[in-house]
N, CA, C and O atoms as a GROMACS GRO file, in nm:
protein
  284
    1UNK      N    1  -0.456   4.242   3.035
    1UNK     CA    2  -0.479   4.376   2.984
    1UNK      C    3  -0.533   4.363   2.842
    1UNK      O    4  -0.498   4.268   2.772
    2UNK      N    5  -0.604   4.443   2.806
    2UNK     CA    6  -0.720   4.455   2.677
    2UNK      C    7  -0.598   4.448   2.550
    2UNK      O    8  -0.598   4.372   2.453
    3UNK      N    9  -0.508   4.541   2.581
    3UNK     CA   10  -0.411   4.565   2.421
    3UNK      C   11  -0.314   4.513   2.404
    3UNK      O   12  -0.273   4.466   2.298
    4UNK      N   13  -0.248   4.513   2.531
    4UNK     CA   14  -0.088   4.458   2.556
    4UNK      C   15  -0.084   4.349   2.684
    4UNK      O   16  -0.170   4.326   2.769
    5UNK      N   17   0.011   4.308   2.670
    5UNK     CA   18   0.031   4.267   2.805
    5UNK      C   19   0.109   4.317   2.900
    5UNK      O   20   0.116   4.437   2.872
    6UNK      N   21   0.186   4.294   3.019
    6UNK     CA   22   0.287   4.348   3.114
    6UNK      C   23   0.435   4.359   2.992
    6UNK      O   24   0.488   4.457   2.940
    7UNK      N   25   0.454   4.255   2.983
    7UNK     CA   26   0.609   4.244   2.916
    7UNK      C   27   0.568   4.320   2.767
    7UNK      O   28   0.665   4.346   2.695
    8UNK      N   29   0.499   4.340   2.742
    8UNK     CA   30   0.495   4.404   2.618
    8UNK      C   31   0.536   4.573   2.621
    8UNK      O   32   0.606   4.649   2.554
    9UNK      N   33   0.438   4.581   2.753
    9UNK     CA   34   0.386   4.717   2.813
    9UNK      C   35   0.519   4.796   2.844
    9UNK      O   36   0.530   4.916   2.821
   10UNK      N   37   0.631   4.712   2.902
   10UNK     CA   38   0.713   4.701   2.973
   10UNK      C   39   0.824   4.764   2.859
   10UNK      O   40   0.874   4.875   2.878
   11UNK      N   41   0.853   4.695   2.758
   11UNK     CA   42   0.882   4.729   2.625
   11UNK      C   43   0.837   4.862   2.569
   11UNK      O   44   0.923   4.950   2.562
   12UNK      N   45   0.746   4.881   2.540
   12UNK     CA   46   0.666   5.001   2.491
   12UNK      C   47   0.728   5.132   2.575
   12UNK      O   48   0.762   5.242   2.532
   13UNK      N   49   0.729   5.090   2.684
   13UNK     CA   50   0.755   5.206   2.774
   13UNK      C   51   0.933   5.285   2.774
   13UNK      O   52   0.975   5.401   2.774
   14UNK      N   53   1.012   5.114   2.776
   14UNK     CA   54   1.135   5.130   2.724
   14UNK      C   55   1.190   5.200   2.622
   14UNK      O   56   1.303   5.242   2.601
   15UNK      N   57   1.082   5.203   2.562
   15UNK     CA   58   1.159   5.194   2.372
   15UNK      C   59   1.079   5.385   2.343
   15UNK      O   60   1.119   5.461   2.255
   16UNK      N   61   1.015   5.404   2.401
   16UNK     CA   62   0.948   5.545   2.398
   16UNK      C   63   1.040   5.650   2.397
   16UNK      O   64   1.155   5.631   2.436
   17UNK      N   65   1.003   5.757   2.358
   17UNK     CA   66   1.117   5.856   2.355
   17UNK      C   67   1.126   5.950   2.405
   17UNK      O   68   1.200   6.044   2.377
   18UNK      N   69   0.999   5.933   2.548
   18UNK     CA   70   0.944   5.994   2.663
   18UNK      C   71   1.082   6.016   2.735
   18UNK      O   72   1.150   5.914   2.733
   19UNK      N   73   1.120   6.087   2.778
   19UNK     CA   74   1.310   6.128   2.878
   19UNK      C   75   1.303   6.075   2.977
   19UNK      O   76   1.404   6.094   3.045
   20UNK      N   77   1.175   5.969   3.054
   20UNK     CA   78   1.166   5.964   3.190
   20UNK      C   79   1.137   5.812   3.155
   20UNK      O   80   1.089   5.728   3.231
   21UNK      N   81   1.188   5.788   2.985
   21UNK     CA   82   1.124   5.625   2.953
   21UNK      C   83   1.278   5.522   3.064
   21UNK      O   84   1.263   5.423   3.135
   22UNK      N   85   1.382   5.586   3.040
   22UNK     CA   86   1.456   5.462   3.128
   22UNK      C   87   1.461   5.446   3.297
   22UNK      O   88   1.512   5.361   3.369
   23UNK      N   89   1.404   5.537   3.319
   23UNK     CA   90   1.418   5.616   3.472
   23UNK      C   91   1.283   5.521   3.531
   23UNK      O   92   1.287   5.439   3.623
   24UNK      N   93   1.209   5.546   3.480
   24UNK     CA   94   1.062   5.512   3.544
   24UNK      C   95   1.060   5.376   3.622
   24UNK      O   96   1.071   5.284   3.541
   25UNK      N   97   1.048   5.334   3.744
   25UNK     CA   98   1.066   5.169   3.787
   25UNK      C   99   0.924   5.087   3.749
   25UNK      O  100   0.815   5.107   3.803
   26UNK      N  101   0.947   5.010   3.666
   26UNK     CA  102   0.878   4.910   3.641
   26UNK      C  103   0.837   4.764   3.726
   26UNK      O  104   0.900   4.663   3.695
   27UNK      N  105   0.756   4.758   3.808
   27UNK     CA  106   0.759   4.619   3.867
   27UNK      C  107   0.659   4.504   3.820
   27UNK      O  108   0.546   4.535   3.781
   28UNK      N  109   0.701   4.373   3.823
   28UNK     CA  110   0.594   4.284   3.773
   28UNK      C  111   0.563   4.216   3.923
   28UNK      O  112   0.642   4.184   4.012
   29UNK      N  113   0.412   4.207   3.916
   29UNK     CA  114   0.392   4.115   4.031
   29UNK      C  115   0.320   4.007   3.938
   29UNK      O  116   0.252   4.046   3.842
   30UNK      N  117   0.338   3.853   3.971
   30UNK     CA  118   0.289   3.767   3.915
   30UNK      C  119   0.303   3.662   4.031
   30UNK      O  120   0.353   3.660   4.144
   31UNK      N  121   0.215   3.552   3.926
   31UNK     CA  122   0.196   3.372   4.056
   31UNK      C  123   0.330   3.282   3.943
   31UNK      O  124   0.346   3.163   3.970
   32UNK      N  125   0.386   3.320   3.867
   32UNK     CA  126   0.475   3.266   3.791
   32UNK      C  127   0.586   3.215   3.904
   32UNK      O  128   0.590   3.275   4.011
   33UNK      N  129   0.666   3.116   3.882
   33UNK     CA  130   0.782   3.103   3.954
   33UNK      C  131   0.900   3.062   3.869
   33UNK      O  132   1.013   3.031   3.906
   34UNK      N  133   0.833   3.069   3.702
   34UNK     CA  134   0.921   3.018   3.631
   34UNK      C  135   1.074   3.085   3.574
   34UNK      O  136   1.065   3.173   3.489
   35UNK      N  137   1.221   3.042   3.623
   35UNK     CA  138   1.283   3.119   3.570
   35UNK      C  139   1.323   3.214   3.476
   35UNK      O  140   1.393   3.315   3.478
   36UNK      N  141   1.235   3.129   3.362
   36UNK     CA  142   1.242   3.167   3.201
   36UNK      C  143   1.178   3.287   3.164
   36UNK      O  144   1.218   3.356   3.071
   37UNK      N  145   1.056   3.320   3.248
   37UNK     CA  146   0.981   3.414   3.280
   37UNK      C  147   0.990   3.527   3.339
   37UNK      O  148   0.922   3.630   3.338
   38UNK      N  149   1.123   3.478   3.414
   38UNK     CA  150   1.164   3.633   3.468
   38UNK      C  151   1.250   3.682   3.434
   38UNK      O  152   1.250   3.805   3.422
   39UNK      N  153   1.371   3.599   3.404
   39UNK     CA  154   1.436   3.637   3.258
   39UNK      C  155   1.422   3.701   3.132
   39UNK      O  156   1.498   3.766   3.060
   40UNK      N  157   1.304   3.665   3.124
   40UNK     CA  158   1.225   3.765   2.971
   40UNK      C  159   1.180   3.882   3.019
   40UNK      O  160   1.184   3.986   2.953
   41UNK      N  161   1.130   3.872   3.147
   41UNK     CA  162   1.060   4.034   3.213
   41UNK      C  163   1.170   4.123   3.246
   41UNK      O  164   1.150   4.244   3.251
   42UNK      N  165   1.304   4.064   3.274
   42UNK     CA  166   1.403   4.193   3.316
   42UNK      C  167   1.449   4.228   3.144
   42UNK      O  168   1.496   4.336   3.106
   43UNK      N  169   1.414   4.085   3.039
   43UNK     CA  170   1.482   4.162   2.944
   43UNK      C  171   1.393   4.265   2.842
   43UNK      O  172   1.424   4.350   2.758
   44UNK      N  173   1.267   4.212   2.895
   44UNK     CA  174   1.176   4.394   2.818
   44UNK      C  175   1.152   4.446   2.944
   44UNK      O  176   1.039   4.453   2.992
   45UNK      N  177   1.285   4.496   3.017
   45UNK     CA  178   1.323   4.637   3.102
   45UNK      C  179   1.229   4.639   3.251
   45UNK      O  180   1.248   4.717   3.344
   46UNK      N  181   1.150   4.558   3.248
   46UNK     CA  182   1.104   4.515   3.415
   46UNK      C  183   1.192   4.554   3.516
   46UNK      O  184   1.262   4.455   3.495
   47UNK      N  185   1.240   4.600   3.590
   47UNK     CA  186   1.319   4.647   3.696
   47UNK      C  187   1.334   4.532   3.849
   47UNK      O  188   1.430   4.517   3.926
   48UNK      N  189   1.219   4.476   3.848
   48UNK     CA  190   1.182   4.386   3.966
   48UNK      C  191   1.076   4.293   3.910
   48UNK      O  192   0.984   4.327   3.835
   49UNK      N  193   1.104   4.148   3.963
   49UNK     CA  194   1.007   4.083   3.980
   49UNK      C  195   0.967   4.036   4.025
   49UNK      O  196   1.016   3.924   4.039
   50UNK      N  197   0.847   4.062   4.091
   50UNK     CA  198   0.789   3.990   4.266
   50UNK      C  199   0.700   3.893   4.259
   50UNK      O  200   0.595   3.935   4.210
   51UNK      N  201   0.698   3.782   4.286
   51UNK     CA  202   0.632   3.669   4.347
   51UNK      C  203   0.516   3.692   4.440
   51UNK      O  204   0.509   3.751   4.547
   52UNK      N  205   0.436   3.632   4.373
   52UNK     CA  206   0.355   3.590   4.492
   52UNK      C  207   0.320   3.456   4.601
   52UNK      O  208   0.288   3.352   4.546
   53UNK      N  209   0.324   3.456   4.718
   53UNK     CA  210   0.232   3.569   4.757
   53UNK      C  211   0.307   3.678   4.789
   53UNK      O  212   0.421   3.650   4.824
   54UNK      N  213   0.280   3.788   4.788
   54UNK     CA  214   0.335   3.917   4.800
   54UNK      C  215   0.412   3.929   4.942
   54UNK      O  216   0.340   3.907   5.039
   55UNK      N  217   0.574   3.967   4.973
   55UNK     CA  218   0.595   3.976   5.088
   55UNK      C  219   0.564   4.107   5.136
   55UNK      O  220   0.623   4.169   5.048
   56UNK      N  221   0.521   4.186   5.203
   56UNK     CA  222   0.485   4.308   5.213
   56UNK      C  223   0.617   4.401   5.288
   56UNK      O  224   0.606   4.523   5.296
   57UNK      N  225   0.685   4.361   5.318
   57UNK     CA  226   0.806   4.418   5.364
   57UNK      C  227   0.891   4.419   5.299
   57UNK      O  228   0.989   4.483   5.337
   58UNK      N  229   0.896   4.342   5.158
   58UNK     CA  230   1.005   4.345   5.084
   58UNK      C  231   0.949   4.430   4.970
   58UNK      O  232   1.020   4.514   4.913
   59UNK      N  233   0.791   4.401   4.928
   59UNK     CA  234   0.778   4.560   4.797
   59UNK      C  235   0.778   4.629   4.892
   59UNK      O  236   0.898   4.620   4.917
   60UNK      N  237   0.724   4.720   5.001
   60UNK     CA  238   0.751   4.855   5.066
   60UNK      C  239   0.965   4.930   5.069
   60UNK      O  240   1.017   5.041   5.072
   61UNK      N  241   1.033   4.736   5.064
   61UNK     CA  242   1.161   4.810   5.068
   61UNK      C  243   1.189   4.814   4.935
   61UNK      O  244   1.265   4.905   4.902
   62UNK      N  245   1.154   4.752   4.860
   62UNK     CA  246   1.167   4.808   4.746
   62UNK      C  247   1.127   4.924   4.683
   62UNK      O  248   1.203   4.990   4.613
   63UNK      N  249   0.983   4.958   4.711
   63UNK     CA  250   0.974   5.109   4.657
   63UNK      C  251   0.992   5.185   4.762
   63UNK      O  252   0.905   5.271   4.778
   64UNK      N  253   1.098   5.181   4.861
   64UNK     CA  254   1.111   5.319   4.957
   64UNK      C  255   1.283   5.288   4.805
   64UNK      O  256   1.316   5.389   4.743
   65UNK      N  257   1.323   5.219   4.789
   65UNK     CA  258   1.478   5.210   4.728
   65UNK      C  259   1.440   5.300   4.583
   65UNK      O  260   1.482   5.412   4.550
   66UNK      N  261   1.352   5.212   4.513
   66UNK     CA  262   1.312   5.338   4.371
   66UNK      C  263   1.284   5.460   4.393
   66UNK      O  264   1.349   5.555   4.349
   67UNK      N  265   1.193   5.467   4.456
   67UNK     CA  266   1.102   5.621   4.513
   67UNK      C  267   1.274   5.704   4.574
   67UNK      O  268   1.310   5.804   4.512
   68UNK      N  269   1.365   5.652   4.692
   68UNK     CA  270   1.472   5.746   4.731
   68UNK      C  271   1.577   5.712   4.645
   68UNK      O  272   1.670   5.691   4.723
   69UNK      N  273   1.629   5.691   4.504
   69UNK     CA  274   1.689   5.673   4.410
   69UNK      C  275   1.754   5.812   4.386
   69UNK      O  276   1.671   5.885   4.442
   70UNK      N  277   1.814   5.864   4.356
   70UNK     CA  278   1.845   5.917   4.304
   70UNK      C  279   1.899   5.950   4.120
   70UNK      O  280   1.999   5.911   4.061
   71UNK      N  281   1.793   6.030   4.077
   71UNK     CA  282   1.797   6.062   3.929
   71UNK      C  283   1.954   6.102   3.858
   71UNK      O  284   1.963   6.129   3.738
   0.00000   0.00000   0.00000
């Protein structure tokens, strides 16, 4: 991304004072497999972090779980 990156973005969004900033689900998809890496993404507020290659049955159950969440 041109300004930020994901984990930055991820942050930014957190730290905003937007009412829908903690609510909002954040997901990272990346080719990373490194622990350290996903560790840092849940800790600037990432919600999920998916691997690739992408399982397609597991993001669809994941965003049917965010999307039917209850606020």
């Amino acid at each position: 991304m041109p300004v930020m990156n994901g984990l930055e973005t991820a942050a930014e969004i957190r730290n905003s004072d937007h009412p829908d900033a903690h609510q909002v689900a954040i997901f990272a998809v990346t080719a990373s497999d490194n622990e350290e890496d996903e560790a840092n993404a849940l800790r600037c507020g990432i919600n999920e972090y998916i691997k690739k290659p992408i399982d397609n049955y597991h993001l669809f159950n994941l965003m049917n779980r965010y999307l039917t969440k209850e606020n």
